[in-house]
N, C-alpha and C positions, 0 to 999 in steps of 0.2 A: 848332554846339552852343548850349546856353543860358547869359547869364552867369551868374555867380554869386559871391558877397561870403564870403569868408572870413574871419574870425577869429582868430590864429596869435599865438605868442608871440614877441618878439625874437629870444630862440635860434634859434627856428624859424626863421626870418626868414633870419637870419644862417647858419646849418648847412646851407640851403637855396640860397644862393646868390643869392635874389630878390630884386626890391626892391617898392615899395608903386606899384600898376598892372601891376607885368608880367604876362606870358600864360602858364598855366600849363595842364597837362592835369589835370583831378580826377575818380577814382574812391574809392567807398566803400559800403559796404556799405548797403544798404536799410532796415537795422534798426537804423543807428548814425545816421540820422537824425534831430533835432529842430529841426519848425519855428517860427519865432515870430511 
């Protein structure tokens, strides 16, 4: 896959189970994308 940098709030963070670097699968929609 390609990497990619996301963005998330703490909650997220945290109700997700993750921490900062883990490996994660991401899908979304095409039109919910903004690049910068």
């Amino acid at each position: 896959g390609i990497p990619m940098i996301a963005a998330i709030t703490t909650g997220a963070l945290d109700e997700l189970g993750i921490s900062p670097g883990s490996g994660i699968h991401l899908s979304f929609k095409a039109s919910s994308v903004h690049l910068f």
